[in-house]
Structures are given as C-alpha cells and as structure tokens.
C-alpha positions as CSV (number, residue, x, y, z in Angstrom):
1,X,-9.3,65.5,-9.8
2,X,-6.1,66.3,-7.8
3,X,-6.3,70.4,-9.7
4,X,-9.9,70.5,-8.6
5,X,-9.0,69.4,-5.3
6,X,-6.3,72.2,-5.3
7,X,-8.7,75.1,-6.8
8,X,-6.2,75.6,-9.5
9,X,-7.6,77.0,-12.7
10,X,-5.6,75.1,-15.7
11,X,-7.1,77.3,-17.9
12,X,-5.3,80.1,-16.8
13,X,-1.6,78.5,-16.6
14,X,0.5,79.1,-19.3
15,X,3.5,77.8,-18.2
16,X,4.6,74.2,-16.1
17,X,8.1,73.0,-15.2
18,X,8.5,69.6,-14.3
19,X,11.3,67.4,-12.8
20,X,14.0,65.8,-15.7
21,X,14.0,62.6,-13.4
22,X,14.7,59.7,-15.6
23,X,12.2,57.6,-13.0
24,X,9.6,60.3,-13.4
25,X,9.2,59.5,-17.5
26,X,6.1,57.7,-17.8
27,X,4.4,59.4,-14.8
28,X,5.3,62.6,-16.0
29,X,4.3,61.9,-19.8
30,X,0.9,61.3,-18.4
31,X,0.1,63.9,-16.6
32,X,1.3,66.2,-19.7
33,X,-1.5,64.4,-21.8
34,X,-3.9,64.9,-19.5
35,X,-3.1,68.6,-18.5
36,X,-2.6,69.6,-22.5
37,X,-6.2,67.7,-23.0
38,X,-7.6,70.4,-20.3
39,X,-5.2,73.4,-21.7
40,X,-3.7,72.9,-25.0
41,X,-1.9,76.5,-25.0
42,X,0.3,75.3,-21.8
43,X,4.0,75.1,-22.5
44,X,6.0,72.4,-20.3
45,X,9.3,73.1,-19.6
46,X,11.9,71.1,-17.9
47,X,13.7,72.3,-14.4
48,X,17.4,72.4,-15.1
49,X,18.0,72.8,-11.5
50,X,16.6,69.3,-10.9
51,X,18.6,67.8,-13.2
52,X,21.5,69.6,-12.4
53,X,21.1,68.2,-8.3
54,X,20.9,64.6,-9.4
55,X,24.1,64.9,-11.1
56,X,25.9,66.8,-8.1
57,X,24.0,63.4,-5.7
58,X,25.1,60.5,-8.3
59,X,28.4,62.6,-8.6
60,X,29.4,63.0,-5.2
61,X,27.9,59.2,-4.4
62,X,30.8,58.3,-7.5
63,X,33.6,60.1,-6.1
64,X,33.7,61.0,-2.4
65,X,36.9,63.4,-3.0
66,X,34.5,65.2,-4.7
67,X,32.7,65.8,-1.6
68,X,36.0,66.4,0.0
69,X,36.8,68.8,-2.2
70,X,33.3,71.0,-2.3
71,X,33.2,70.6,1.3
72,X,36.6,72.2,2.0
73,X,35.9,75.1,-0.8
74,X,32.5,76.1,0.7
75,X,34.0,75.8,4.6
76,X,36.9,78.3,3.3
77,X,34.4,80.3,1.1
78,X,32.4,80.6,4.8
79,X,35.7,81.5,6.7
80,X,36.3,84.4,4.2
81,X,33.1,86.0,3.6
82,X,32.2,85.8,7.2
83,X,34.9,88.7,7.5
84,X,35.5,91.8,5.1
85,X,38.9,91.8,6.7
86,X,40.1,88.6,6.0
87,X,37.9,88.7,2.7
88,X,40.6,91.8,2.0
89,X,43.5,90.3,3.1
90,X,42.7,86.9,0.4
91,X,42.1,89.5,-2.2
92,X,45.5,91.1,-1.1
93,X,47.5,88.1,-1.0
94,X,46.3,85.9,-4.3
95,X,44.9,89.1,-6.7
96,X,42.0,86.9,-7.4
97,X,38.8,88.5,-7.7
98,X,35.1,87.1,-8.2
99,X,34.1,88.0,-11.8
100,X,30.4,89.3,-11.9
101,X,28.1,88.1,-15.1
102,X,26.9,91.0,-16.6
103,X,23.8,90.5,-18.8
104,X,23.3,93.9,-20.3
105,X,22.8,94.2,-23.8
106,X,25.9,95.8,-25.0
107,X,28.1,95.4,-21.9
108,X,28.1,92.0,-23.0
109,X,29.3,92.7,-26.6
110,X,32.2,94.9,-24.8
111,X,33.4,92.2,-22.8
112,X,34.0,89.7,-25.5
C-alpha cells in the first residue's frame, strides 16, 4: 500500500539498498518478501555506510578518547585546509602528503 501511496513503480526498480541494522532484521526480511513477491528480478543490497556509522556511534559511545581524538584531527584537518599557506607550510615541515586512490585499470597494476 505504502509504494502505491508513493506512485512508485516496483516493476521498474532493479536495485534496493537497505539499512544492515541488527534491530531492522525481521522488519526488513519482510518487506523483501513482499517487494520480491511484486518484482522477483529486484536485487537487495545492503548500505555499508549504515553499518559503518553505527560502528563509529557504538565506538565513540565505548571509548570517548576516541571522540577526543577524531575531534582534534578533524579541528586541525579544518585549520589547515582552511589556508593553502599554512596547508604548504605542514607539507613543508612533516613531508607528508595525502595519497590519492587511483582506480584506473592499469595504474593500479603499476602501483603495486
């Protein structure tokens, strides 16, 4: 009722990414059923970035350094990049530089 209600078209999805939330198991498994009963060509597909932000929540709830810690780095990532000069001058000073992920076909073999 609630995709009628939305005018979406099940037939015409391929494709549906859900939370990973442990909570959302038997919710979740339902819907699928009743979706895949509508489309049976629809792939589900799980959000890593979900799951990946309940582990940053339950970790920082665990260990408040942590929070500490990320804090500081992103208030000091903020300082630097809000200036090429004194972006420069960290460059300068420690030789560190960001390493970009290249995922060319080839470059990729040259790398390794």
């Amino acid at each position: 009722k609630q995709l009628e209600m939305e005018d979406i078209i099940i037939q015409d999805c391929r494709g549906q990414a859900f939370d990973t939330a442990a909570l959302m198991e038997d919710h979740r498994s339902a819907v699928q059923i009743c979706i895949r009963e509508l489309n049976p060509n629809i792939v589900f597909v799980p959000c890593n970035n979900h799951f990946l932000n309940l582990g940053t929540v339950h970790g920082s709830l665990v260990l408040s350094n942590s929070v500490t810690f990320f804090g500081t780095l992103d208030c000091l990532f903020s300082f630097f990049s809000g200036s090429t000069r004194r972006w420069y001058i960290l460059i300068e000073r420690t030789g560190i530089t960001i390493k970009r992920h290249v995922k060319q076909d080839g470059v990729v073999d040259q790398m390794q």
